[in-house]
C-alpha positions as a Markdown table, in Angstrom:
| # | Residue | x | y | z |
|---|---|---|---|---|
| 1 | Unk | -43.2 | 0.6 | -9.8 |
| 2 | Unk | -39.9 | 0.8 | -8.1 |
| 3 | Unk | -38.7 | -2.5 | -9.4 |
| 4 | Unk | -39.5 | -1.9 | -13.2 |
| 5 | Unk | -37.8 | 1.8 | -12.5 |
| 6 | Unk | -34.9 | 1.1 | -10.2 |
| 7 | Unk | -33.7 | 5.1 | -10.4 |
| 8 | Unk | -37.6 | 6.6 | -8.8 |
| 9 | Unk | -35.4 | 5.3 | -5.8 |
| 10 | Unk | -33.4 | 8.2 | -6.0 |
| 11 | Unk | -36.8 | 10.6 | -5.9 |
| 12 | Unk | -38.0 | 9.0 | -2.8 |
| 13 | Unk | -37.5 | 11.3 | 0.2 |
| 14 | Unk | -37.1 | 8.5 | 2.6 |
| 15 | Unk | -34.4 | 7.2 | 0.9 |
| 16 | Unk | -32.6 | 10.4 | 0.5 |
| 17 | Unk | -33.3 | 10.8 | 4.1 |
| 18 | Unk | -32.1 | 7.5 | 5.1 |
| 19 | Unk | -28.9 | 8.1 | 3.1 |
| 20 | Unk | -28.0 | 11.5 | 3.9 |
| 21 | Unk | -28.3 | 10.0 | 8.0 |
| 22 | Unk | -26.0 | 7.3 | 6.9 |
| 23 | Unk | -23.4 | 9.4 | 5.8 |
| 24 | Unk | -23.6 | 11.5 | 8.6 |
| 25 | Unk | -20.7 | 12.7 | 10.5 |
| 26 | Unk | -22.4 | 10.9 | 13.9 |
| 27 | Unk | -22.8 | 8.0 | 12.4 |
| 28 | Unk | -19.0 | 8.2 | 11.6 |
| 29 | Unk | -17.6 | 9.2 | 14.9 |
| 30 | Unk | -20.0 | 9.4 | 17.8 |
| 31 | Unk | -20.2 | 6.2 | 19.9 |
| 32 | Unk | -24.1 | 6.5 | 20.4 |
| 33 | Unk | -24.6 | 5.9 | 16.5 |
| 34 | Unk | -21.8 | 3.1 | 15.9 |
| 35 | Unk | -22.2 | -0.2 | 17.0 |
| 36 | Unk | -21.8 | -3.0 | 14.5 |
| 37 | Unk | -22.2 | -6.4 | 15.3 |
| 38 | Unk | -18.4 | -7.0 | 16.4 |
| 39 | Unk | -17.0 | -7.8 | 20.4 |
| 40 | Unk | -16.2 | -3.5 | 20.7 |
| 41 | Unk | -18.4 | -0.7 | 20.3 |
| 42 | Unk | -16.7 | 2.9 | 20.3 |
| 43 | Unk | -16.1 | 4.3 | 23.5 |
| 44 | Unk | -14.4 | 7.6 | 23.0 |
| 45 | Unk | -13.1 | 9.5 | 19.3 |
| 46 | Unk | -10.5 | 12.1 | 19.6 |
| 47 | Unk | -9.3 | 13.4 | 16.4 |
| 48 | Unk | -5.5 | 13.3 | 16.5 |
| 49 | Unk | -5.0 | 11.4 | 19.7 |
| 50 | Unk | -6.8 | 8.5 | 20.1 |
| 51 | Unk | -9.9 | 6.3 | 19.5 |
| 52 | Unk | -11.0 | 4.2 | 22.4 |
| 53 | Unk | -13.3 | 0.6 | 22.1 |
| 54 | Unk | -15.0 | -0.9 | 25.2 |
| 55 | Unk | -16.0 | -4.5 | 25.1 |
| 56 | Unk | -19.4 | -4.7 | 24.9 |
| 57 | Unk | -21.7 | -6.9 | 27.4 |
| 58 | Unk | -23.6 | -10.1 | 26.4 |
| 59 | Unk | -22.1 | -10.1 | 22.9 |
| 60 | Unk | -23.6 | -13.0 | 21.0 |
| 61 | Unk | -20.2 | -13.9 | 19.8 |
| 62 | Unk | -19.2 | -15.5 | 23.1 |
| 63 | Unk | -21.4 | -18.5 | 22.7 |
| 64 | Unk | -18.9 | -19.1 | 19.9 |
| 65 | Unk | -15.7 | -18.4 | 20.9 |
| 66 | Unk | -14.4 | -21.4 | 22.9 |
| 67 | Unk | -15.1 | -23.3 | 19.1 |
| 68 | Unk | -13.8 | -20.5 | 16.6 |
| 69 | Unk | -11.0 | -18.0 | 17.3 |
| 70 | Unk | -12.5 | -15.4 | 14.9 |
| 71 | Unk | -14.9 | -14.8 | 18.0 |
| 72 | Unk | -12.1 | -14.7 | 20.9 |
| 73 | Unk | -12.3 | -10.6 | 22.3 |
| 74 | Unk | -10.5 | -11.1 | 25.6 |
| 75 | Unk | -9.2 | -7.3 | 26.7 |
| 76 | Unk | -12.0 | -4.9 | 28.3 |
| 77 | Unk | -11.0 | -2.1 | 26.9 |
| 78 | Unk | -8.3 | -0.7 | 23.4 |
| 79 | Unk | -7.1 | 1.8 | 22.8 |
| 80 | Unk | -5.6 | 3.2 | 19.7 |
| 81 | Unk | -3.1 | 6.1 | 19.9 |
| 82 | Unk | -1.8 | 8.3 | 17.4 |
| 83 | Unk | 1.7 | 9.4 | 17.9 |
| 84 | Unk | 2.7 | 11.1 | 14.8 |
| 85 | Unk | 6.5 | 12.1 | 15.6 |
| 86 | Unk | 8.3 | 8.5 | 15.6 |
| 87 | Unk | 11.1 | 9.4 | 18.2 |
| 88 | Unk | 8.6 | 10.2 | 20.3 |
| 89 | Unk | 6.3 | 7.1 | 19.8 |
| 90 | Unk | 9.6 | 5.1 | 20.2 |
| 91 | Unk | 10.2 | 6.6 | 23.6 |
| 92 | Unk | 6.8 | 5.6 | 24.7 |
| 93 | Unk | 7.4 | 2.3 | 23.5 |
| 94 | Unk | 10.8 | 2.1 | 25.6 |
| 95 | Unk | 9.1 | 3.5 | 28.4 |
| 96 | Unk | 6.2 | 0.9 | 28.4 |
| 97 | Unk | 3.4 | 3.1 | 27.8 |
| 98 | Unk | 2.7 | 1.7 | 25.0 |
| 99 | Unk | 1.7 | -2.3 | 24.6 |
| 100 | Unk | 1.7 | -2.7 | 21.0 |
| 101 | Unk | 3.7 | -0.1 | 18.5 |
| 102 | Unk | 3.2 | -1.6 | 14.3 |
| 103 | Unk | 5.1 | 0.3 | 11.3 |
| 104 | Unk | 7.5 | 0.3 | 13.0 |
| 105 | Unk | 10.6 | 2.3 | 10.2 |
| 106 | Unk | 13.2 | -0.5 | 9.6 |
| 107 | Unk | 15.9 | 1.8 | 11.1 |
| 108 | Unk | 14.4 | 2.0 | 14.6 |
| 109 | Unk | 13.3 | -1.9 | 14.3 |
| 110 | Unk | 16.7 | -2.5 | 13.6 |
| 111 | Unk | 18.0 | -0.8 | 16.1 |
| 112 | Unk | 15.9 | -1.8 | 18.7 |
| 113 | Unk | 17.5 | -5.5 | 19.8 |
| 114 | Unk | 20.4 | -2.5 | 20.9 |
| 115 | Unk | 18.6 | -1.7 | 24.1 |
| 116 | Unk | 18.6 | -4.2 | 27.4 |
| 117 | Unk | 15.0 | -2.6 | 28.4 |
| 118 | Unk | 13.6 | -3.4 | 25.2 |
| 119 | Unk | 14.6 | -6.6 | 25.0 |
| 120 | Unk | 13.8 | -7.2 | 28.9 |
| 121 | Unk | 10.0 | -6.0 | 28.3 |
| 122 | Unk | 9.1 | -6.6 | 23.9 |
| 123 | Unk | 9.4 | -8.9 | 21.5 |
| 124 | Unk | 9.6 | -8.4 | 17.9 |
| 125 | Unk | 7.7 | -9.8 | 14.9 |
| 126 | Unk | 8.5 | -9.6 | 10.9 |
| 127 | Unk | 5.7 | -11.4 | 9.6 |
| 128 | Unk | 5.0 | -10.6 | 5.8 |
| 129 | Unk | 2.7 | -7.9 | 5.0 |
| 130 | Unk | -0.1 | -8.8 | 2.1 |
| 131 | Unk | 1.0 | -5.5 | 0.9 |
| 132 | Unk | 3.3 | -4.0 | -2.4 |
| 133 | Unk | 5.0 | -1.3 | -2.4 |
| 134 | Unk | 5.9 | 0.3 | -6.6 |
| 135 | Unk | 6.8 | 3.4 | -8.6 |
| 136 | Unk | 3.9 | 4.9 | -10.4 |
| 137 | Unk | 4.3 | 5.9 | -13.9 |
| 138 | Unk | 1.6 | 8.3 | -15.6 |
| 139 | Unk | 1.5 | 6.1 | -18.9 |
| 140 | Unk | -1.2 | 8.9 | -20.9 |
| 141 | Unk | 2.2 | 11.0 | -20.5 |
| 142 | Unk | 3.1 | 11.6 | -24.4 |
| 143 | Unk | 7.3 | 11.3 | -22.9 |
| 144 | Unk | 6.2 | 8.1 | -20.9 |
| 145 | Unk | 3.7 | 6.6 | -23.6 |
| 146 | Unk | 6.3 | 4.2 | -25.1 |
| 147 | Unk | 6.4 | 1.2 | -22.6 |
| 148 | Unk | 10.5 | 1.0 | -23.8 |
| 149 | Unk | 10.9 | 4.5 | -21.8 |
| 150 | Unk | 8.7 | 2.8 | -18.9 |
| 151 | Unk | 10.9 | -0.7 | -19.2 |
| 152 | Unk | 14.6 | 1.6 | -19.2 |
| 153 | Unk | 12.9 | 3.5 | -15.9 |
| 154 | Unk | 12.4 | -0.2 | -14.0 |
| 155 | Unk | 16.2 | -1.0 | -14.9 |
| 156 | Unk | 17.3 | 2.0 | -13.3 |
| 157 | Unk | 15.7 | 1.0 | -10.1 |
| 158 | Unk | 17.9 | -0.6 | -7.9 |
| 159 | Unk | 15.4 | -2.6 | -5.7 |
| 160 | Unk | 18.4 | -4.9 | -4.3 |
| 161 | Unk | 20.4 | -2.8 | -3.1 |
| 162 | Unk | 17.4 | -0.5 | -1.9 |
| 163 | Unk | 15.9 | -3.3 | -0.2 |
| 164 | Unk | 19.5 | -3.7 | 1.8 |
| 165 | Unk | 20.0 | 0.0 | 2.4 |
| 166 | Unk | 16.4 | 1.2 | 3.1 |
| 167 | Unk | 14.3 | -1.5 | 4.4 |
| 168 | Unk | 17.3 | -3.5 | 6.7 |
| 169 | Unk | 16.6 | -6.8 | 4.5 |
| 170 | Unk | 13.0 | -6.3 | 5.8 |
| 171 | Unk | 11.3 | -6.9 | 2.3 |
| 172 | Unk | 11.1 | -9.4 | -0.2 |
| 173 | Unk | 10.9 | -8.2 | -3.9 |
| 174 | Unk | 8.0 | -9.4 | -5.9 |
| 175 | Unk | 7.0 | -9.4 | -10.1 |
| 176 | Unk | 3.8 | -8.0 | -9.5 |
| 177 | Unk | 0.5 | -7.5 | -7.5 |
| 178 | Unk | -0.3 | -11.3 | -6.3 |
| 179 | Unk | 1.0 | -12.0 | -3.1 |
| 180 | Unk | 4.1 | -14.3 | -3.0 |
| 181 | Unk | 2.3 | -16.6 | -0.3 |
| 182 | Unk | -0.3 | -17.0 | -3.3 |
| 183 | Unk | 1.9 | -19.9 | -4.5 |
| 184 | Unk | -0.8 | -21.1 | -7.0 |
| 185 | Unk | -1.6 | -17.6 | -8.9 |
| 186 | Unk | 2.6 | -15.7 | -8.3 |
| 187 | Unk | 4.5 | -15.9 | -11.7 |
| 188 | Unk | 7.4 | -17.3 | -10.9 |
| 189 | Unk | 8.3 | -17.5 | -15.0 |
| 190 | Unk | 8.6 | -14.0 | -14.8 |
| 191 | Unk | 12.2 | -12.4 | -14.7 |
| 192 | Unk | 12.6 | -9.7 | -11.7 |
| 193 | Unk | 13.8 | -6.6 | -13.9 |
| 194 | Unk | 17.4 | -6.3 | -13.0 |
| 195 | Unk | 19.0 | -3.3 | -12.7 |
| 196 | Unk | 20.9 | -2.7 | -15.7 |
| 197 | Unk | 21.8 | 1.2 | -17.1 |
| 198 | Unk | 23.5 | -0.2 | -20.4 |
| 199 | Unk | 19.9 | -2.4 | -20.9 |
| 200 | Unk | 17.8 | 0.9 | -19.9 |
| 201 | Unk | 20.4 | 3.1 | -22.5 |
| 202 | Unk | 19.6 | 0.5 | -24.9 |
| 203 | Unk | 15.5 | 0.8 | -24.8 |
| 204 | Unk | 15.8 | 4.6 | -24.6 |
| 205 | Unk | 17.8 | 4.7 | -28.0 |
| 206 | Unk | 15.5 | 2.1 | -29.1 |
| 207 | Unk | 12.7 | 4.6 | -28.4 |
| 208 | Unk | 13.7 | 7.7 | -30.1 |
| 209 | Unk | 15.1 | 9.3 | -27.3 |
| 210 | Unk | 18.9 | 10.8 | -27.9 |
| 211 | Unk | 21.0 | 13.9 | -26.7 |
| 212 | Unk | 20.9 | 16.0 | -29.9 |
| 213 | Unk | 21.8 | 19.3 | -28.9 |
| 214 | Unk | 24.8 | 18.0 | -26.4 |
| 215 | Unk | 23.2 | 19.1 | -23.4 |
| 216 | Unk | 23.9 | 16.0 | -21.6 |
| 217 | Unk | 20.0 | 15.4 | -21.4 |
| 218 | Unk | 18.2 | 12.9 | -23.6 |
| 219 | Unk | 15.0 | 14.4 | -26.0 |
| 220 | Unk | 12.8 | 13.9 | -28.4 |
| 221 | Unk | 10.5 | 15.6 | -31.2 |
| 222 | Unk | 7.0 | 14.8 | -30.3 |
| 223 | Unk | 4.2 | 16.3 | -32.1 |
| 224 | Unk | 6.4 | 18.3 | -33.7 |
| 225 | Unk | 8.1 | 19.6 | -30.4 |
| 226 | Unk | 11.6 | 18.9 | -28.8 |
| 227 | Unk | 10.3 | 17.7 | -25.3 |
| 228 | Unk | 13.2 | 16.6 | -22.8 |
| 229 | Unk | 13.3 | 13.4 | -20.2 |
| 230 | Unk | 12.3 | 14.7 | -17.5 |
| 231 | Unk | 10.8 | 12.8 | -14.9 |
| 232 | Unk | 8.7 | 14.6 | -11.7 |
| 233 | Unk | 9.2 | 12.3 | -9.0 |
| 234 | Unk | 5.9 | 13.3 | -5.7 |
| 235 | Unk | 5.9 | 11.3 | -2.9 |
| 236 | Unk | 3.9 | 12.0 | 0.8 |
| 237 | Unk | 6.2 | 14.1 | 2.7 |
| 238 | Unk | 8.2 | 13.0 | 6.2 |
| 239 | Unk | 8.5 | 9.6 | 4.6 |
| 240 | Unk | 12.1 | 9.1 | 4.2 |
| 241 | Unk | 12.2 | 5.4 | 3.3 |
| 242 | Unk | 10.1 | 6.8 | -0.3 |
| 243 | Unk | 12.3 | 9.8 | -0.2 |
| 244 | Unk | 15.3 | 7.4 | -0.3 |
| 245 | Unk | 13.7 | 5.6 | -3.4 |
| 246 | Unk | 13.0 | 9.0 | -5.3 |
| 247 | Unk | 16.8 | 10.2 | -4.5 |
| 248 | Unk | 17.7 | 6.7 | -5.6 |
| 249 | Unk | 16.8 | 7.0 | -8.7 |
| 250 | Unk | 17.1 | 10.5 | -9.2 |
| 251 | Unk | 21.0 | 9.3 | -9.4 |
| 252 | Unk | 21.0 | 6.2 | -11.6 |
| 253 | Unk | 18.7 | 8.4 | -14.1 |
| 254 | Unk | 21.2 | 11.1 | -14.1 |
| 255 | Unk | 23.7 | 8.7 | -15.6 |
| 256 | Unk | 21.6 | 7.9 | -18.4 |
| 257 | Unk | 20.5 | 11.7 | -19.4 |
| 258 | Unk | 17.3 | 11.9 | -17.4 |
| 259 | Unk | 16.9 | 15.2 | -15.2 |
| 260 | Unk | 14.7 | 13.7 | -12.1 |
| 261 | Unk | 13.2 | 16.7 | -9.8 |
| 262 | Unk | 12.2 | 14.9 | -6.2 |
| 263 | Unk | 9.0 | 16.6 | -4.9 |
| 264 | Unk | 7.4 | 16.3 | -1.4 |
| 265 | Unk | 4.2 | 16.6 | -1.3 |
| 266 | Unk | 1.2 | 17.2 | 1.9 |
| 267 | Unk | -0.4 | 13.7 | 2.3 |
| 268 | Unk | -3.8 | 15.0 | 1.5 |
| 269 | Unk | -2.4 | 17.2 | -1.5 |
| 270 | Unk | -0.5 | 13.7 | -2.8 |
| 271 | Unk | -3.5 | 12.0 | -2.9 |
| 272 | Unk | -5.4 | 14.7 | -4.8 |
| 273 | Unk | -3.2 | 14.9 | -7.5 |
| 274 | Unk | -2.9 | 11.1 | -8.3 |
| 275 | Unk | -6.6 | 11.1 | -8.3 |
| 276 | Unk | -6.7 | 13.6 | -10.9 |
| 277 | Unk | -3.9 | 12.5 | -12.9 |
| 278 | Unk | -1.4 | 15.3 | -12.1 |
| 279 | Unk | 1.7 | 13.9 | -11.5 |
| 280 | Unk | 4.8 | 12.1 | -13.4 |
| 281 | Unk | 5.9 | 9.1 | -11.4 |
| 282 | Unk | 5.2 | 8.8 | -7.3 |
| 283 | Unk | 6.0 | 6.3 | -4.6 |
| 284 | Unk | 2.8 | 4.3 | -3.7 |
| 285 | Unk | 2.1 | 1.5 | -2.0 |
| 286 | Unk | -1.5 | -1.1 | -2.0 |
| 287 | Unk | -2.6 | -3.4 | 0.6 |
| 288 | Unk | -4.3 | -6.7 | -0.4 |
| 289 | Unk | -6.2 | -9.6 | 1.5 |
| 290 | Unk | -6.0 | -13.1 | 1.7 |
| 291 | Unk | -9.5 | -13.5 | -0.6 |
| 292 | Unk | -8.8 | -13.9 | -4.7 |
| 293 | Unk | -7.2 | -11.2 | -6.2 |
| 294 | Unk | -10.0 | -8.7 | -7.9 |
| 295 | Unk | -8.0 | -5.7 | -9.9 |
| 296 | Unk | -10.3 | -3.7 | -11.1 |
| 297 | Unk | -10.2 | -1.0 | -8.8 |
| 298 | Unk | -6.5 | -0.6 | -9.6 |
| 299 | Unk | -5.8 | -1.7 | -12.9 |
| 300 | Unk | -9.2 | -1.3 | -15.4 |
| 301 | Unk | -9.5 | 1.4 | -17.7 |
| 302 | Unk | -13.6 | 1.9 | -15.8 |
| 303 | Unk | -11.2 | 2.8 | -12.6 |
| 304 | Unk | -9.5 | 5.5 | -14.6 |
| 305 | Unk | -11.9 | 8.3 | -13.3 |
| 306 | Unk | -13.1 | 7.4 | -10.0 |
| 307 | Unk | -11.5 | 4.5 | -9.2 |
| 308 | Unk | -7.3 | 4.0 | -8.3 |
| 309 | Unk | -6.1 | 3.2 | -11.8 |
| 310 | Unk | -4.1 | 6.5 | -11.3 |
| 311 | Unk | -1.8 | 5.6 | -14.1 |
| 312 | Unk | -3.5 | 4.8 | -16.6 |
| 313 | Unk | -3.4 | 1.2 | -17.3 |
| 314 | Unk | -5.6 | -0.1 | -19.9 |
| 315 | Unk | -4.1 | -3.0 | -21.4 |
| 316 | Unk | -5.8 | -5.8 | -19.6 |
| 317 | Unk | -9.7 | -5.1 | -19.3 |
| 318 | Unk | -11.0 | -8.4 | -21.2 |
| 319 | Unk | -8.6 | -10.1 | -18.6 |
| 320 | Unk | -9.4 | -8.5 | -15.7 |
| 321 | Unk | -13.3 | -9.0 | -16.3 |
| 322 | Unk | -13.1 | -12.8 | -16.7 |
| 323 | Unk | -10.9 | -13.1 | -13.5 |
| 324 | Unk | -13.9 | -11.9 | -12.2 |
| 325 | Unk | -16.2 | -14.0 | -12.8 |
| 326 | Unk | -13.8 | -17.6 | -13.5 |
| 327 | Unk | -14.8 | -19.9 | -10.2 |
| 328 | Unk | -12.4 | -22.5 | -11.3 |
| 329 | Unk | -9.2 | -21.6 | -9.5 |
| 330 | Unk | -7.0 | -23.3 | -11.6 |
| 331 | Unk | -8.3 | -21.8 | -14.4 |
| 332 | Unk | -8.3 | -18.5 | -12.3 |
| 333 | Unk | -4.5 | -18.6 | -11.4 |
| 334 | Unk | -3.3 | -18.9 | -15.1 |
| 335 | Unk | -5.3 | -15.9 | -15.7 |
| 336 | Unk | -3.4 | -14.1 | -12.8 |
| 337 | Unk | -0.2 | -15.1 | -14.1 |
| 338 | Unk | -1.1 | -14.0 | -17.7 |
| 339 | Unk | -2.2 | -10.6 | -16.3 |
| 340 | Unk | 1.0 | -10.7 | -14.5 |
| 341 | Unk | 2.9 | -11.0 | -17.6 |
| 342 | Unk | 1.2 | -8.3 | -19.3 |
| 343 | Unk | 2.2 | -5.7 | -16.1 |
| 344 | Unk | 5.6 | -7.2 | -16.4 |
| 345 | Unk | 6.2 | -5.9 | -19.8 |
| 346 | Unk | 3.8 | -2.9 | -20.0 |
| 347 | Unk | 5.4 | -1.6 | -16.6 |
| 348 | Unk | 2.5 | 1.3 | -15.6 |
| 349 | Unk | 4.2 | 0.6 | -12.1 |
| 350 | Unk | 7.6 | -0.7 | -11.1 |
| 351 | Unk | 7.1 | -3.0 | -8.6 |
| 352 | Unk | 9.6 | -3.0 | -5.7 |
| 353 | Unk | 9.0 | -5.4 | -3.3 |
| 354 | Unk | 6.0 | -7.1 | -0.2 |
| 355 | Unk | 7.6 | -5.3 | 3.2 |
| 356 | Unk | 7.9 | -7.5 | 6.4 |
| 357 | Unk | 6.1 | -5.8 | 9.3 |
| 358 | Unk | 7.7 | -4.5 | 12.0 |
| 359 | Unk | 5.9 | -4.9 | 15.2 |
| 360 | Unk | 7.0 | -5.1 | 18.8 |
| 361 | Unk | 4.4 | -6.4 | 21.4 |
| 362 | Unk | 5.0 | -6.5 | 25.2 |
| 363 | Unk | 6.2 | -10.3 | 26.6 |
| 364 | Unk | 3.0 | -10.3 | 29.0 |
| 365 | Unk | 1.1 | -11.3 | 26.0 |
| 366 | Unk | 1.9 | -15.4 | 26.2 |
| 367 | Unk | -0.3 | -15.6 | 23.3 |
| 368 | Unk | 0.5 | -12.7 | 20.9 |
| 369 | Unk | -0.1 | -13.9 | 17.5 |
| 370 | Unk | 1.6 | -12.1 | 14.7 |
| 371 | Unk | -0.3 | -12.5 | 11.3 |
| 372 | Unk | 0.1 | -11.3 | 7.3 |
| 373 | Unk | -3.4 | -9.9 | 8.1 |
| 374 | Unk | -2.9 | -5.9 | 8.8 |
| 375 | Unk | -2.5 | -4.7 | 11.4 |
| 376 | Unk | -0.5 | -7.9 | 11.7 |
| 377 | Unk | -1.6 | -9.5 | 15.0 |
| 378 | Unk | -4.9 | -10.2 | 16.5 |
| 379 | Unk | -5.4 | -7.8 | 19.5 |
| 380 | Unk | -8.7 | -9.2 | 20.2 |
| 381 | Unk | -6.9 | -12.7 | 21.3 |
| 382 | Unk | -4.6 | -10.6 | 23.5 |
| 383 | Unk | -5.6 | -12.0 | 27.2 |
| 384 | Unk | -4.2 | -9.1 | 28.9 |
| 385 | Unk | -5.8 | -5.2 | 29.4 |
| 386 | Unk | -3.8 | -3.3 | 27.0 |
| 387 | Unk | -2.6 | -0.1 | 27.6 |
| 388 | Unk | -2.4 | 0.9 | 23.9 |
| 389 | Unk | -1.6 | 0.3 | 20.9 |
| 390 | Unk | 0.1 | 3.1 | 18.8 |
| 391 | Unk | -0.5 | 4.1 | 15.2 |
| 392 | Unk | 2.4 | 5.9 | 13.8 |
């Protein structure tokens, strides 16, 4: 009885068959396996270098479209190309080979207004990403276990003048993981941590931590050991917007007796070692949806092994389960902000700010709708053939 003994599922060969043909590599790539109920069906997959949708014929969507722009799917063909080197995907843009370029680095978007043939042939849009960018702090780190050491790092963090410096003004800071545009559920009561070395010298004394051998470096006995503040700071390398973070604060921590070392790190290695716990503080970054906010992927102590709590976190679980399951949104929002408040003071990340997108989309589109919704426009409304659209 499969239904009294849910597991004899797992000793069923069809099921293991079915499942292992699921997860397949065709089913994951090749455009005679993937189809989906969607507008496009894959057309062509080219690892590195592009991924290619066709429209498909008699979709059933049309009858709906005219009614319900979720269902519009205008262009015959897109195409998605991957242009890792910036400059170069910049000169494509310039160039016009390129219809749509996102992620634009705020430098570049800055910049581009500079040239005539851009501004003859794009236009630019900043809408607000439903995205965070933060600093993540291993908190199961004996040095970083004391939230006072954790609270003294967010005060070294400069986020207003980093916002100025590395984003262009392309940002807007935020308290925690709820949205801004979530006007309901974002704690406004909250104070944005200000930076403040005297405030963050203040909680590190507070904590224990002192120069006792004149070195010029704060430590501590723990466990019967004198363990120095040091921080390892990892972030993906060939990012220099997170690079200019970890230098950043690398500085202000110096002043304060805190030795920083700044590590790149290969994107696949990066992720690999927050996943398994090996790292000190890193530069990360989560993108949310418009739907309510569920954070136990991120923030329960369940998510510690297997999930993305990478750092930790485990001062909120009641919380976080009855957000869960509360269907009264007011109800639901003071939750959020209470959890809020808990982040806020138990800082497991330092929360920097919600980046504005930087997207530039040729001016044949008339109807080019830029949206919070990544990628952040609606390409399937576009009412031209696009060329491409470039993933950088």
């Amino acid at each position: 009885d499969l239904t009294a003994n849910p597991d004899a599922y797992l000793d069923n060969p069809k099921i293991q068959e079915f499942a292992n043909d699921f997860n397949s590599e065709k089913r994951q790539r090749e455009k005679d396996f993937i189809i989906g109920s969607g507008a496009y069906t894959l057309d062509e997959f080219t690892t590195g270098q592009r991924v290619v949708l066709k429209r498909k014929e008699n979709w059933w969507g049309d009858k709906v479209g005219a009614i319900n722009p979720y269902f519009e799917a205008y262009p015959p063909k897109l195409i998605y190309q991957t242009i890792n080197d910036q400059t170069a995907a910049l000169t494509a843009l310039k160039a016009e080979k390129l219809d749509v370029m996102r992620s634009i680095k705020s430098k570049d978007f800055a910049s581009l207004p500079e040239s005539d043939k851009y501004n003859a042939n794009y236009n630019s849009h900043t809408p607000m990403q439903l995205a965070y960018a933060y600093i993540g702090i291993n908190t199961r780190l004996p040095k970083f276990a004391d939230k006072r050491v954790r609270q003294a790092f967010a005060h070294l963090v400069d986020v207003d003048k980093q916002m100025k410096i590395i984003k262009y003004g392309m940002a807007q800071r935020v308290v925690g993981p709820i949205h801004p545009s979530k006007k309901n559920e974002y704690n406004n009561d909250l104070p944005l941590y200000d930076y403040n070395p005297e405030k963050a010298k203040a909680l590190l004394t507070e904590a224990g931590w002192a120069d006792s051998n004149g070195d010029g470096n704060l430590d501590k006995e723990i466990d019967g050991k004198r363990v120095e503040l040091t921080v390892t700071f990892t972030y993906n390398a060939g990012n220099d917007e997170r690079k200019a973070t970890a230098l950043f604060f690398q500085e202000e921590a110096r002043k304060v007796g805190i030795a920083v070392d700044v590590v790149p790190q290969d994107w696949s290695v990066y992720l690999e070692k927050q996943k398994h716990h090996e790292f000190e503080m890193f530069y990360g970054g989560w993108i949310s949806t418009p739907v309510p906010n569920d954070h136990k992927q991120i923030y329960h102590s369940e998510s510690y092994n297997g999930g993305s709590n990478y750092v930790g976190f485990d001062k909120a679980d009641p919380l976080i389960d009855s957000i869960r399951v509360t269907l009264d949104d007011a109800k639901r929002a003071e939750m959020n902000k209470r959890f809020q408040a808990i982040l806020h003071d138990e800082v497991p990340y330092i929360y920097l700010w919600t980046p504005t997108e930087r997207i530039a989309i040729h001016k044949r589109f008339t109807d080019a709708k830029a949206s919070v919704m990544r990628p952040g426009y609606w390409e399937s409304g576009f009412s031209v053939g696009s060329k491409a659209i470039a993933n950088n």
